[in-house]
Backbone bond lengths (Angstrom), bond angles and torsions (degrees), N, CA, C in turn:
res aa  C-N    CA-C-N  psi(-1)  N-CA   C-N-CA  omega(-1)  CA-C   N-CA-C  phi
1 X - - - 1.447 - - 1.523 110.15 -
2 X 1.282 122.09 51.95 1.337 120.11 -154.54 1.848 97.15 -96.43
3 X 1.229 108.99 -13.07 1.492 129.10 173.44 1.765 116.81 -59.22
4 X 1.607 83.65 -26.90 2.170 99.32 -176.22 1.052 82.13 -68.09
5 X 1.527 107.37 -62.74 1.819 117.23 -133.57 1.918 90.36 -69.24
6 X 1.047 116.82 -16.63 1.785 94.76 -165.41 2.192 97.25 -93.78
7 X 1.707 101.10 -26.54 1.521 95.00 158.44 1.551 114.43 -65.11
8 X 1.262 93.17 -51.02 1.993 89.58 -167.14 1.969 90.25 -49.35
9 X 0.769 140.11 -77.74 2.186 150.98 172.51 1.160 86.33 -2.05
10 X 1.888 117.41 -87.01 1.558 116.12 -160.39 2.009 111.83 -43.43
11 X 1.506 116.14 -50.75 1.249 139.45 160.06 1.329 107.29 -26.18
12 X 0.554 126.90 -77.96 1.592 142.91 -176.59 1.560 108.03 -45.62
13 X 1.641 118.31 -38.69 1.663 131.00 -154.16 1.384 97.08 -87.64
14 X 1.519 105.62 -40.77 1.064 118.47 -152.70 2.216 108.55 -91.79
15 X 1.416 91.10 -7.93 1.653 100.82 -173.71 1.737 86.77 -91.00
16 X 1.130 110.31 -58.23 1.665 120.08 -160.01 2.035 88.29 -53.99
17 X 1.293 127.13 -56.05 1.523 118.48 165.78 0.742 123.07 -63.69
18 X 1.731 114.91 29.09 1.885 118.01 161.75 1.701 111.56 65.22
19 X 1.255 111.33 1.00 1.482 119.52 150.63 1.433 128.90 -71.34
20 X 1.494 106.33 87.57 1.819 106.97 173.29 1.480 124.06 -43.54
21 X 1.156 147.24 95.13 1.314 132.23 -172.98 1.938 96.03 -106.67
22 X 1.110 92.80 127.81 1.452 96.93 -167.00 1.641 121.41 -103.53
23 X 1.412 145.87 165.85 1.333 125.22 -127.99 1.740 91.09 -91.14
24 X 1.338 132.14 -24.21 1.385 123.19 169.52 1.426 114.35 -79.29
25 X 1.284 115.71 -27.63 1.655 94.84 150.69 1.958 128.71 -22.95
26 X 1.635 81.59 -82.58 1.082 109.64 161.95 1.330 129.63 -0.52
27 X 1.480 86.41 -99.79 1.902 112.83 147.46 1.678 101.55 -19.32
28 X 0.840 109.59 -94.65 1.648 119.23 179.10 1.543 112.79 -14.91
29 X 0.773 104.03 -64.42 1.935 111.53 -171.60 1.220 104.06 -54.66
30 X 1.378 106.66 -56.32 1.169 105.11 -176.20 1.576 129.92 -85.46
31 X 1.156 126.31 -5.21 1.547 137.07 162.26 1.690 85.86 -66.48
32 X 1.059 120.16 -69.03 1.758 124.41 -173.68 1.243 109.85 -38.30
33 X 1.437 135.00 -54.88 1.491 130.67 154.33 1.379 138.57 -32.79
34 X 1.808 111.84 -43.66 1.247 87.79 -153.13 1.409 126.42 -77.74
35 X 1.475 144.22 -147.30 1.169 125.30 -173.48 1.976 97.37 -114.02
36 X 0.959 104.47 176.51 1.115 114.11 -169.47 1.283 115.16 -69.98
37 X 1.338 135.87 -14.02 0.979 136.23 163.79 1.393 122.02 -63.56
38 X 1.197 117.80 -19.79 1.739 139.93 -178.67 1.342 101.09 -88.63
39 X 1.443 151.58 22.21 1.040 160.71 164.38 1.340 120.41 -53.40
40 X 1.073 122.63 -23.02 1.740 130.84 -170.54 1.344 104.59 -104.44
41 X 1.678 101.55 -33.93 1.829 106.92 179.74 1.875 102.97 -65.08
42 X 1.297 96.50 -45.40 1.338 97.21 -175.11 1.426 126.86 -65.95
43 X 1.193 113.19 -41.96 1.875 128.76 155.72 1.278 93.47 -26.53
44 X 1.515 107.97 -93.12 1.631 105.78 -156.32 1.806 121.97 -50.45
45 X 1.631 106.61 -14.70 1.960 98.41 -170.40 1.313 77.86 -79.36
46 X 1.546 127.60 -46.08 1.792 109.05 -153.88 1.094 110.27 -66.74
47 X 1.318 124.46 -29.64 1.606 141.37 -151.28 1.836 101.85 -76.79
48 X 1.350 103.92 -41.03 1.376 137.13 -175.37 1.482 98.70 -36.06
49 X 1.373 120.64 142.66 1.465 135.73 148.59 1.840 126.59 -83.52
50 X 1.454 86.65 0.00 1.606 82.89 -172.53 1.746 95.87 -119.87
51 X 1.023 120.64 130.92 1.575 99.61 160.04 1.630 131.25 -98.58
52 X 1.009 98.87 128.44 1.192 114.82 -165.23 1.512 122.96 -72.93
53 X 1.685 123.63 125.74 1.135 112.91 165.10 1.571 151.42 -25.24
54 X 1.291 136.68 169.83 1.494 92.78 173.00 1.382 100.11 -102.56
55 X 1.022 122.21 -3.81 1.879 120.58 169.92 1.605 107.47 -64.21
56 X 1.693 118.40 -51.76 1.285 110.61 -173.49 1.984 103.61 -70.10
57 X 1.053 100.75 -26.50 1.993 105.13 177.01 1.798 99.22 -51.64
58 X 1.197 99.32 -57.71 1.629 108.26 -169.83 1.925 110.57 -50.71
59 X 1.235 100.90 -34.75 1.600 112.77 -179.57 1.476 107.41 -95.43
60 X 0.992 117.62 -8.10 2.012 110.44 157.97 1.221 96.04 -96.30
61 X 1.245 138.45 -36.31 1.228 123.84 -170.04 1.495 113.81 -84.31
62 X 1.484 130.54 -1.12 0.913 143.28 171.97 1.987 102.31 -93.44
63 X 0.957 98.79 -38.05 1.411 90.22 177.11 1.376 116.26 -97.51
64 X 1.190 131.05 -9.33 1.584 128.96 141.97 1.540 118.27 -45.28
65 X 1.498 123.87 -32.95 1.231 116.65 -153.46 1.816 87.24 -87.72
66 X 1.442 101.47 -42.13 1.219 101.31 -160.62 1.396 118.24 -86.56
67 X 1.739 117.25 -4.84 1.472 119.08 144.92 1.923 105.13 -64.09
68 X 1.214 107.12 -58.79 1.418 86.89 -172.83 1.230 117.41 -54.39
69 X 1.234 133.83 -35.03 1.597 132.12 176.45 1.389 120.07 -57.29
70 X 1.243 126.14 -30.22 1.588 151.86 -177.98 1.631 99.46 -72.27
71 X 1.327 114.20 -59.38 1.653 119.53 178.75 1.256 115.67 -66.16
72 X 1.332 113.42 -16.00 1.612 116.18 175.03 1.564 141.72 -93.94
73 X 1.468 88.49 -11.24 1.688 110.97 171.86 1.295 95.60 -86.11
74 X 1.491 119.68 152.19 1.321 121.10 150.97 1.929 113.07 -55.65
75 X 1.709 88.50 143.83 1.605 61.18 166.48 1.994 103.38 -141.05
76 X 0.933 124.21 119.02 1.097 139.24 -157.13 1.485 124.12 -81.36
77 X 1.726 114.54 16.80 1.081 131.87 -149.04 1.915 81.16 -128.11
78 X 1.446 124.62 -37.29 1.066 125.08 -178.20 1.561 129.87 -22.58
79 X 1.089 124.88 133.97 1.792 134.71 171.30 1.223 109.22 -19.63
80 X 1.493 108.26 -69.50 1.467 143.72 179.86 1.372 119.35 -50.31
81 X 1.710 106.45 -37.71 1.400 114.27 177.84 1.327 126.40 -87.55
82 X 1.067 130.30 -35.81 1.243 169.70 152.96 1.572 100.12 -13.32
83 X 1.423 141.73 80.64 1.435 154.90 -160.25 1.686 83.00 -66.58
84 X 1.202 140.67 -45.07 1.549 108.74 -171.09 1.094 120.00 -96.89
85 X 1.572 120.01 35.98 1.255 145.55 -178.15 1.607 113.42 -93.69
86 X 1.849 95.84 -44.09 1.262 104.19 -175.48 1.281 138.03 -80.79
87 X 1.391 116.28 147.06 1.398 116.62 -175.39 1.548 136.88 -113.90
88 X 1.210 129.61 159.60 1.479 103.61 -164.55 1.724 92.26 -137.74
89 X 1.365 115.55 134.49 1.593 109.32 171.57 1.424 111.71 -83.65
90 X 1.131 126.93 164.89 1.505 131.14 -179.12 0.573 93.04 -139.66
């Protein structure tokens, strides 16, 4: 998430020079950043009726990464995988 930390930096530069940057700012920059793979995260904040903080943004976007990271390992514990799961017709 090194993408927060360089918004949260500018954020930070820009408050201390008496520049308010406010949490949909925020939001903003960073929806504008991310990479294309973050496409679904981004659907649902814009799509959204509520707008969201940028603390609660930071914790979907933390749990986006780490659903996508979860779907991307094998995972060998699966329904599907699971040999006494399987069935065979005769």
């Amino acid at each position: 998430m090194n993408y927060v930390i360089r918004a949260e930096t500018a954020a930070a530069a820009l408050n201390n020079a008496s520049e308010n940057v406010s949490d949909s700012l925020l939001v903003a920059m960073l929806l504008k950043g991310l990479p294309e793979s973050y496409k679904p995260s981004v659907v649902v904040v814009t799509q959204s009726d509520k707008q969201q903080t940028f603390v609660e943004f930071k914790a979907a976007l933390r749990s986006f990464e780490d659903t996508k990271h979860d779907t991307s390992v094998p995972n060998n514990d699966s329904f599907y995988e699971n040999s006494a799961w399987k069935f065979s017709c005769e």
